[in-house]
C-alpha positions as CSV (number, residue, x, y, z in Angstrom):
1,X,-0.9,35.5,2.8
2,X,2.4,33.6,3.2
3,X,3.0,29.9,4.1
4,X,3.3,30.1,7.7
5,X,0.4,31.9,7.5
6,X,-1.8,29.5,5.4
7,X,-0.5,26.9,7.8
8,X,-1.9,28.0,10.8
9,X,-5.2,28.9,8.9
10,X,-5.1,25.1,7.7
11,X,-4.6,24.3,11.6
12,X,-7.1,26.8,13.0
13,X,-9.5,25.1,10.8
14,X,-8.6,21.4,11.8
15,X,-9.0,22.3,15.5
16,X,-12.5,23.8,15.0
17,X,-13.5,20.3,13.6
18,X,-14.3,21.1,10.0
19,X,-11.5,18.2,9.1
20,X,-13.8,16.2,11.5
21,X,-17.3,16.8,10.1
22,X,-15.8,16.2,6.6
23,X,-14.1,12.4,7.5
24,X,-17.4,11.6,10.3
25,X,-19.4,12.3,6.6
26,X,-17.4,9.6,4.5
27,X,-16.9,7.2,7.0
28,X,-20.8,7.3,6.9
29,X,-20.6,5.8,3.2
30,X,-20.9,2.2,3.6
31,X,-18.4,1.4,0.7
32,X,-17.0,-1.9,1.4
33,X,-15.3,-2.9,-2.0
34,X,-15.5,-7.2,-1.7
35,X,-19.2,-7.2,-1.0
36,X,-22.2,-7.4,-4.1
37,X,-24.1,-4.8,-2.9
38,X,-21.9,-2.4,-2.8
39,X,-21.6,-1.4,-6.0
40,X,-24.4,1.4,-5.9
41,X,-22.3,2.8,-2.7
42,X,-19.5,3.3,-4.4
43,X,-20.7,5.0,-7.3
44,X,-22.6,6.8,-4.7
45,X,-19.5,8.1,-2.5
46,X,-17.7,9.2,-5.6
47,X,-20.5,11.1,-7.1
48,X,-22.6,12.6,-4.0
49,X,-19.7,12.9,-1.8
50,X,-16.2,13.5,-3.8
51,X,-17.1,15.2,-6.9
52,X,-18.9,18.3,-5.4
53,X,-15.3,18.5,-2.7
54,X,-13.8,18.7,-6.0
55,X,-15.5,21.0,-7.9
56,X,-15.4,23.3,-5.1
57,X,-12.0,23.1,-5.9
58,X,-12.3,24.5,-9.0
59,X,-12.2,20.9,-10.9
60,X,-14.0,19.1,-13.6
61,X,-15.3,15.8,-12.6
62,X,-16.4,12.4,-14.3
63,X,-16.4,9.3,-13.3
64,X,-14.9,6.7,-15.4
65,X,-16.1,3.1,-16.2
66,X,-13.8,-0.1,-14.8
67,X,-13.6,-1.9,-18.1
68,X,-12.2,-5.1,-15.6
69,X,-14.3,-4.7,-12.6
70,X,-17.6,-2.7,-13.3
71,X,-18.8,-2.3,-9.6
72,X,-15.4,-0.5,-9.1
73,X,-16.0,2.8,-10.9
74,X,-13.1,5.6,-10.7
75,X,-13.5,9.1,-10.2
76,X,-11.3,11.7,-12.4
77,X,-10.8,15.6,-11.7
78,X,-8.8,17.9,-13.2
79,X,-7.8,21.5,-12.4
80,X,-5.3,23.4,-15.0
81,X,-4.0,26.3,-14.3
82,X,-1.0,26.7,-16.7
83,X,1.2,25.0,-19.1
84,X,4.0,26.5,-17.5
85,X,3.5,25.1,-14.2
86,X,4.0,21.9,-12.8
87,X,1.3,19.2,-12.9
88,X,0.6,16.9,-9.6
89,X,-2.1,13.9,-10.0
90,X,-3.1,12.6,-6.4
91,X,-4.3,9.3,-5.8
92,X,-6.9,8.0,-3.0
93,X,-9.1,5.1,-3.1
94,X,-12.2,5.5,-1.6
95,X,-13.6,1.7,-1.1
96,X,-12.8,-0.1,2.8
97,X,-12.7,-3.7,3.7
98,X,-15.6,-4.9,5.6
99,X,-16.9,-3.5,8.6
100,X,-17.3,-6.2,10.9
101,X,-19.1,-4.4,13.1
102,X,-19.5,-6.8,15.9
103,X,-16.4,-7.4,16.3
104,X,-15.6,-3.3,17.0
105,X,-15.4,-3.0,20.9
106,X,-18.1,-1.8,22.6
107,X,-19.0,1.5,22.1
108,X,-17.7,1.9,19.0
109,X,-19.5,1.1,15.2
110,X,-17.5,1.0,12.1
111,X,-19.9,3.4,10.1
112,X,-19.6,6.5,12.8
113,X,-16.3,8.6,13.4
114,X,-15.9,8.8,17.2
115,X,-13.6,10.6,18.9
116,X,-12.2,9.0,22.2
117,X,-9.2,10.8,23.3
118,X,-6.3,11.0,20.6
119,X,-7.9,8.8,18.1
120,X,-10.6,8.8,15.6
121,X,-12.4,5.5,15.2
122,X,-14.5,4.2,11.9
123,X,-13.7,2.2,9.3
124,X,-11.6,4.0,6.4
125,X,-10.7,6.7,9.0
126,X,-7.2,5.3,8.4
127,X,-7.2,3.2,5.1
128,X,-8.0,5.4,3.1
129,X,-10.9,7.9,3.7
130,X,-8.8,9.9,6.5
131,X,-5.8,10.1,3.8
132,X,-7.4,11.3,1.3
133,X,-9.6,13.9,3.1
134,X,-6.9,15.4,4.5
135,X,-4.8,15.8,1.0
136,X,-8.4,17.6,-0.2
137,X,-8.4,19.8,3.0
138,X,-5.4,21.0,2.9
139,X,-5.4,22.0,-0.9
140,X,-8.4,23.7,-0.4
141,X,-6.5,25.7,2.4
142,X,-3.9,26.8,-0.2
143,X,-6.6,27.6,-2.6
144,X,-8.3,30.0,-0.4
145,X,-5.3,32.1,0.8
146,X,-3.8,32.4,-3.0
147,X,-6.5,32.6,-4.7
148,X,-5.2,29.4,-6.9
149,X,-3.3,26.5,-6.8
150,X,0.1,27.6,-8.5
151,X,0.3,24.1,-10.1
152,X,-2.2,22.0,-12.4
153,X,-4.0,19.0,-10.6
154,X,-5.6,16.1,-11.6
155,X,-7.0,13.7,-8.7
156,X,-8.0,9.8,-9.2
157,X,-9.7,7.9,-6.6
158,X,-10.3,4.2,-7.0
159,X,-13.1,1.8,-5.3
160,X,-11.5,-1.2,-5.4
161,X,-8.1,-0.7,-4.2
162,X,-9.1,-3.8,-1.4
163,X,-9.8,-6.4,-4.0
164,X,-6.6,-5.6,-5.7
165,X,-7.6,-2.7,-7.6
166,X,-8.9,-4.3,-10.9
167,X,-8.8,-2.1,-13.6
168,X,-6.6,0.3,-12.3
169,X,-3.6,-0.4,-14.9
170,X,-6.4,-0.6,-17.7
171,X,-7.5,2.4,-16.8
172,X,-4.4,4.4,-16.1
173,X,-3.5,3.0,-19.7
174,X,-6.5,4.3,-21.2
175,X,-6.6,7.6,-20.1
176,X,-3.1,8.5,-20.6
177,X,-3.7,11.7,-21.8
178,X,-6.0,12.6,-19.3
179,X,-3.9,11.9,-16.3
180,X,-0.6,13.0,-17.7
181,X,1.0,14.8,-14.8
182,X,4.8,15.4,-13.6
183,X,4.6,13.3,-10.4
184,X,2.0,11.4,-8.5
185,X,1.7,13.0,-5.0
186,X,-0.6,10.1,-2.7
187,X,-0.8,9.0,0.8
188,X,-1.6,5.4,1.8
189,X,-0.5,2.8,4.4
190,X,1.7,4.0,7.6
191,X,4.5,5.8,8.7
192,X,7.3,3.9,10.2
193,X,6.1,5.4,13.7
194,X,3.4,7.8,14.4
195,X,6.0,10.7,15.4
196,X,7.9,10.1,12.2
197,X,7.0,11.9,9.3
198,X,7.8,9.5,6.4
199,X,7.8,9.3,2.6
200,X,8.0,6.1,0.3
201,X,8.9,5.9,-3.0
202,X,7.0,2.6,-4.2
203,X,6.4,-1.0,-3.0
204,X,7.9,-4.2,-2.9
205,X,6.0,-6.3,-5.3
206,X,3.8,-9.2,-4.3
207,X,3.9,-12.4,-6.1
208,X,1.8,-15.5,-4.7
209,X,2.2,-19.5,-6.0
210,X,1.1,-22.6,-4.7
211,X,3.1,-25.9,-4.2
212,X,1.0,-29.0,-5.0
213,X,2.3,-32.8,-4.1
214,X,-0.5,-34.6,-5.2
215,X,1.2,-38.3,-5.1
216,X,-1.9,-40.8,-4.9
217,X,-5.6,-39.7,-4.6
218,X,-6.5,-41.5,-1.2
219,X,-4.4,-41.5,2.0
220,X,-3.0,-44.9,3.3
221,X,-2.7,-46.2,7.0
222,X,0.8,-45.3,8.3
223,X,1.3,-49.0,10.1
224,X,0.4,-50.7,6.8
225,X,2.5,-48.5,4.1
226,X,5.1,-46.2,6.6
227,X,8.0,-46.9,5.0
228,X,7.4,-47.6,1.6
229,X,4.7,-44.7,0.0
230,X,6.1,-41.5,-0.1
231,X,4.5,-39.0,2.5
232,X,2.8,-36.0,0.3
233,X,3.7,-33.8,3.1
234,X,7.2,-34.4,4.4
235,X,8.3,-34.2,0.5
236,X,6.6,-30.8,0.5
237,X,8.0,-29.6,3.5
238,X,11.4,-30.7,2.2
239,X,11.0,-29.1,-1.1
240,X,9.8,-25.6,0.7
241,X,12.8,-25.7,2.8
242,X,14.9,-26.1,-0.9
243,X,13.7,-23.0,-1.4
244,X,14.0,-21.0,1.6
245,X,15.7,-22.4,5.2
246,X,14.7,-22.7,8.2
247,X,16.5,-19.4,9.0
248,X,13.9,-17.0,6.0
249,X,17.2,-16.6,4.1
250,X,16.4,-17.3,0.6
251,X,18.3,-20.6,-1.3
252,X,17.0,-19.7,-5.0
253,X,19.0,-17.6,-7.2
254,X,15.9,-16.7,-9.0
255,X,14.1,-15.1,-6.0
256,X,16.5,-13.1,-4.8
257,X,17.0,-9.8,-5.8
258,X,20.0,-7.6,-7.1
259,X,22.6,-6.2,-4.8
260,X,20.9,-3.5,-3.1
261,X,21.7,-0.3,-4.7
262,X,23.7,2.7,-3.1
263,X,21.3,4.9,-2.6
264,X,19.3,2.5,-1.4
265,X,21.2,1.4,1.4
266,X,22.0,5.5,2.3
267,X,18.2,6.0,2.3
268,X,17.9,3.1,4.5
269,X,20.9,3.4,7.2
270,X,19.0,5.6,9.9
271,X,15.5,3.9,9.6
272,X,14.5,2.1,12.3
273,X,11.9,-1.0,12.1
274,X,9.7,-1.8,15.0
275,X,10.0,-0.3,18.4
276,X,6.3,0.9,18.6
277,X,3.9,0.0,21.5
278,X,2.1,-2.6,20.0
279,X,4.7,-4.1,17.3
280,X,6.2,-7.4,17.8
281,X,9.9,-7.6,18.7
282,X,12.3,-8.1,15.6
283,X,14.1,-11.9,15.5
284,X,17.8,-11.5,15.2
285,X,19.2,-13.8,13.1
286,X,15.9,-14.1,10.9
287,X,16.3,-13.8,7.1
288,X,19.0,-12.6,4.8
289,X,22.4,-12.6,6.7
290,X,24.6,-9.5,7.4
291,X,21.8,-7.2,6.3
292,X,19.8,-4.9,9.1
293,X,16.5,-4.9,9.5
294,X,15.5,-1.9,7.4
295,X,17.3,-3.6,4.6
296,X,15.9,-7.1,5.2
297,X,12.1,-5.4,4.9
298,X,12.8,-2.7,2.6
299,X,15.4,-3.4,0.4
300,X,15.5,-7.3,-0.1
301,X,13.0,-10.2,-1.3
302,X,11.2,-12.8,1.2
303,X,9.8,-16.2,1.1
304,X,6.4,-16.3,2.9
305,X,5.0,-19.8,3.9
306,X,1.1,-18.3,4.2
307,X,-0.7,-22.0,4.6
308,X,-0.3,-25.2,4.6
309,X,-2.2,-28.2,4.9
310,X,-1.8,-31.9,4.5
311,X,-4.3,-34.1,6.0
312,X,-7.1,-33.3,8.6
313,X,-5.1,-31.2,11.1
314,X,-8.6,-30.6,13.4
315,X,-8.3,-34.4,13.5
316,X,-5.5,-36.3,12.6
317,X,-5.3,-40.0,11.7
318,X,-2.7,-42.6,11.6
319,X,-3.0,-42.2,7.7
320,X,0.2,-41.1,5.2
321,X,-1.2,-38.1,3.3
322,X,-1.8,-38.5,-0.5
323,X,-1.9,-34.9,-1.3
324,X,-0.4,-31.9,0.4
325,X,-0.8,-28.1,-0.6
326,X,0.7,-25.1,0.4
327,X,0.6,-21.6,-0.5
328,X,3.7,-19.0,-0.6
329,X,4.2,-15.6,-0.9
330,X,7.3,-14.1,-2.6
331,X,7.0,-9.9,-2.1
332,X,10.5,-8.6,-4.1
333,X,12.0,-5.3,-4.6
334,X,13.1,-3.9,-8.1
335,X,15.5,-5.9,-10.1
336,X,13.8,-9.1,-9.3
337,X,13.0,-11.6,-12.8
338,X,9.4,-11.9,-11.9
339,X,8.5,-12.9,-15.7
340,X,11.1,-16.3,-15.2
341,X,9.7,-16.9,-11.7
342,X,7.5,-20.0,-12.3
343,X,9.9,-21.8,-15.1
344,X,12.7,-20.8,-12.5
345,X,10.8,-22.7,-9.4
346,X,9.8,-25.3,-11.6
347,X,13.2,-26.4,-12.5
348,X,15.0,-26.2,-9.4
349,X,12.6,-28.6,-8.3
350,X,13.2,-31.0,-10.5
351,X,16.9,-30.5,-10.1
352,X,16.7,-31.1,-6.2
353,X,14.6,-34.4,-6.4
354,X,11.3,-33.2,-6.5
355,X,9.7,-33.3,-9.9
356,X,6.6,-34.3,-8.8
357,X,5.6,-30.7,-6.9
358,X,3.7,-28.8,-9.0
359,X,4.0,-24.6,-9.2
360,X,0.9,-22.7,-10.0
361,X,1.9,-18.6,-9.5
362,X,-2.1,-18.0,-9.0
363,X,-1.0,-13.5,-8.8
364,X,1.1,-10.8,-9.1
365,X,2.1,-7.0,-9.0
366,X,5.2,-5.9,-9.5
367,X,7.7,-3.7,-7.2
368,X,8.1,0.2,-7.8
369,X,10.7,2.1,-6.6
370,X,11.4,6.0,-7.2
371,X,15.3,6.4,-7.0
372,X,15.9,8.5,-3.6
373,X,18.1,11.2,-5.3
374,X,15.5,12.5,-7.9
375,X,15.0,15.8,-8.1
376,X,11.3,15.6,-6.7
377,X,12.1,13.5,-3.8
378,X,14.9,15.9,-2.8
379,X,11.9,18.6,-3.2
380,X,9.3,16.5,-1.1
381,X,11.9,15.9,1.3
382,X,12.8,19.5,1.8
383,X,9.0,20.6,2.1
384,X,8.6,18.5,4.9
385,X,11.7,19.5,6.8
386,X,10.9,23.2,6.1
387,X,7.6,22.3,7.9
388,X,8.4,19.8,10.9
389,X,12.2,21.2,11.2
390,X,13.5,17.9,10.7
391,X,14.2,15.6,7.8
392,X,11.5,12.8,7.0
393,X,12.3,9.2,7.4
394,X,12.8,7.9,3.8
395,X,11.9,4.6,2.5
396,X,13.0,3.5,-1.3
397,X,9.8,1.5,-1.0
398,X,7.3,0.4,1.7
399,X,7.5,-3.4,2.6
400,X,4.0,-4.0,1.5
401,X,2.2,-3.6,-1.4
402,X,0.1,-1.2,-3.1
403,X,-1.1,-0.3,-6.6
404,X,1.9,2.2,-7.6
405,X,2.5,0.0,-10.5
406,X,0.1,1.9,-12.4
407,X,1.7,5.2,-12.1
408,X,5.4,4.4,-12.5
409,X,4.8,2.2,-14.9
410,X,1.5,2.6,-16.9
411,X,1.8,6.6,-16.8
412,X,5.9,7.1,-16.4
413,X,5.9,8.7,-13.0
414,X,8.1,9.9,-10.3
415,X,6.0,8.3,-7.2
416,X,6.1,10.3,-3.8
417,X,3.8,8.9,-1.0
418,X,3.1,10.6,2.7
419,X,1.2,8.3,4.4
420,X,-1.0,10.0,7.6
421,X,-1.6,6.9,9.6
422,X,0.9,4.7,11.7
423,X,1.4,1.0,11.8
424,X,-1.2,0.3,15.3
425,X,-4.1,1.9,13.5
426,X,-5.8,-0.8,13.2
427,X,-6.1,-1.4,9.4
428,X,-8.4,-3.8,8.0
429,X,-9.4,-4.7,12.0
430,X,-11.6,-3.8,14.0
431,X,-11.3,-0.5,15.9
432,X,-9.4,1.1,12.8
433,X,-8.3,4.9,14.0
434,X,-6.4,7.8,12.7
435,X,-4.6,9.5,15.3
436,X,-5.3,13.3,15.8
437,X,-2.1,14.5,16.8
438,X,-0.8,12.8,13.8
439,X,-3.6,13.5,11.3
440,X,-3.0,17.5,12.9
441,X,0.5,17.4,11.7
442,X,0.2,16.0,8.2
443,X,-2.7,18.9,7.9
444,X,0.7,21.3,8.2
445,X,2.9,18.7,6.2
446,X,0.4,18.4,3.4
447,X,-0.7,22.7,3.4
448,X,3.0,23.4,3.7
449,X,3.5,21.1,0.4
450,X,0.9,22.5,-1.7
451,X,1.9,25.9,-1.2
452,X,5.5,25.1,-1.8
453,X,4.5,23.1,-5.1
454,X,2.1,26.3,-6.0
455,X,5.5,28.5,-5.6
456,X,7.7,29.8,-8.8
457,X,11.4,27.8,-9.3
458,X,11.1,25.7,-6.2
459,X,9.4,22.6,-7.5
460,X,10.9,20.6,-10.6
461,X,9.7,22.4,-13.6
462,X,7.2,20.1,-16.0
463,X,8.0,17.8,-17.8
């Protein structure tokens, strides 16, 4: 059987609903990853649910221990074939954020897959059950027309991926061996529109402080004292805007990023940002000058105001506040001195007259980025074309963050993700959805590249 071929199998199978059955089964398991109780569930989804999918395929299975977060266990599979081919380790993460199932419309209940014209609802159909299903689906497709892979595999699914994944660098670092692969093929977040095909190479980094004017510990009446004690939350405002103006563009040397690269900017010239039916519309004007807006999200750094509060908003008084907080969000792109970020805020605060704000940096991951002229993402890159007939839409890095850290750092490598859902699925909402024409098209996208990886001198050889 040839590729076409194992395609339209892969496709024949998908429109019979087997893909279906599979995701309405895992969407069943209630494994929401930031509750107590679901620590039995998880264990539960990996063992009773994953581990036979992937010894059907041929894999050995165990799960391994969180040494951070013990209610997060991961599951590890491997599949070797031979030292002479290629090895691929696939990432999923198999834990959701709650359910909230009374906010779902009506109708609808996070814990059952219902189809309703072209979308799927349930919770994880999206982010990340449907992902990873699909990935498993379609190797198994290439399995069964070749009678093997062609390539060694090695699969890890996480259950805490929504609380941050804890553990996950521990654990990549302690099996080493055991997940040594050639490139990490994965599929998480969205496409840049549902009718774009799209792979990302990493993630901007997220990095979150707090900003803390904590001038007297009462507030004082504003008729009595206006004039004379310094107002906690007009000095934080002004030192925010020290930082970054009223425009997003960044002021502070130390959190912006290096120029942005060549290939960088090539990757980025055709991709387009917004434009879908439910995305907001794009401010001109907002953030770094003379940049577009593919560059602005994907290839530079932002300041993020996420909260403030000074006072009793719900119910002000004619009081000058004593104490002001706020909370910011820097997510950066490769290059950026993450490491000299807090010394770095803390003096140009003092240096602009405000010595008396006080930087916490409470977390942080850092930003990943595959170069977009490496051999495998020229590989990936073709795959896809040969399968849609039209180049993907190629992103250095998505503009969010997720736990790739762990692979290009951690284990060394090469990161290609093809995310299968699109930005209005409704991720961590209610009425999450994966779209069937879409999920139907990366069932082709992913066979085509498993067969293709499973083929003699047309993937990078190992490493």
């Amino acid at each position: 059987m040839q590729r076409a071929d194992t395609i339209d199998q892969a496709l024949e199978r998908f429109d019979s609903g087997e893909l279906f059955a599979e995701l309405a089964r895992r969407v069943a398991h209630r494994t929401e990853s930031n509750l107590s109780a679901g620590h039995p569930r998880l264990r539960a989804y990996l063992t009773d649910e994953l581990a036979p999918a992937l010894e059907a395929l041929g894999c050995r299975t165990r799960v391994a221990e969180n040494p951070v977060a013990p209610e997060c266990p991961l599951l590890v599979a491997t599949r070797h074939e031979s030292a002479d081919r290629p090895t691929v380790l696939l990432y999923g993460h198999g834990d959701v954020v709650n359910g909230e199932a009374p906010r779902w419309r009506e109708g609808l209940d996070p814990w059952t897959l219902i189809a309703e014209g072209e979308r799927w609802y349930g919770r994880g159909s999206a982010d990340n059950k449907g992902q990873h299903t699909l990935n498993l689906f379609a190797l198994r497709e290439v399995l069964r027309a070749r009678g093997q892979l062609g390539f060694n595999l090695v699969v890890l699914i996480e259950t805490g991926e929504e609380r941050g994944s804890p553990g996950l660098v521990e654990v990549c670092g302690q099996l080493r061996d055991e997940l040594r692969a050639d490139v990490l093929i994965a599929s998480d977040g969205p496409r840049v529109r549902a009718g774009l095909p799209t792979l990302f190479l990493g993630s901007r980094g997220v990095t979150q402080f707090t900003l803390t004017a904590d001038l007297r510990p009462r507030d004082h009446h504003s008729g009595n004292w206006g004039g004379v004690l310094r107002n906690a939350a007009t000095t934080l405002a002004a030192a925010i805007t020290s930082l970054v103006d009223g425009r997003g563009r960044i002021l502070l040397p130390g959190l912006r990023p290096p120029v942005i690269p060549a290939s960088v900017r090539d990757a980025l010239a055709t991709v387009p940002v917004g434009g879908g039916a439910d995305d907001p519309a794009v401010d001109e004007g907002w953030g770094e000058p003379e940049l577009t807006p593919a560059e602005r999200l994907f290839g530079w750094n932002t300041v993020e105001v996420l909260a403030f509060l000074a006072g009793t908003p719900s119910s002000p008084v004619n009081a000058i506040p004593g104490r002001a907080e706020a909370t910011l969000q820097l997510r950066s792109v490769v290059g950026t001195d993450l490491a000299g970020l807090e010394p770095a805020l803390r003096k140009h605060l003092a240096e602009h007259g405000f010595p008396m704000v006080d930087v916490a940096v409470t977390e942080s991951r850092p930003p990943t980025r595959t170069d977009p002229d490496h051999p495998w993402v020229r590989w990936a890159a073709d795959s896809v074309a040969r399968t849609t007939g039209s180049a993907p839409v190629l992103l250095p890095n998505l503009g969010g963050t997720i736990p790739n850290d762990a692979f290009a750092e951690i284990l060394g490598l090469p990161t290609i993700w093809l995310p299968h859902s699109y930005p209005a699925c409704a991720q961590h909402a209610p009425d999450e959805h994966l779209l069937a024409p879409l999920a139907r098209e990366a069932v082709a996208i992913m066979t085509g590249l498993f067969w293709d990886l499973g083929e003699k001198d047309t993937a990078p050889g190992p490493a």
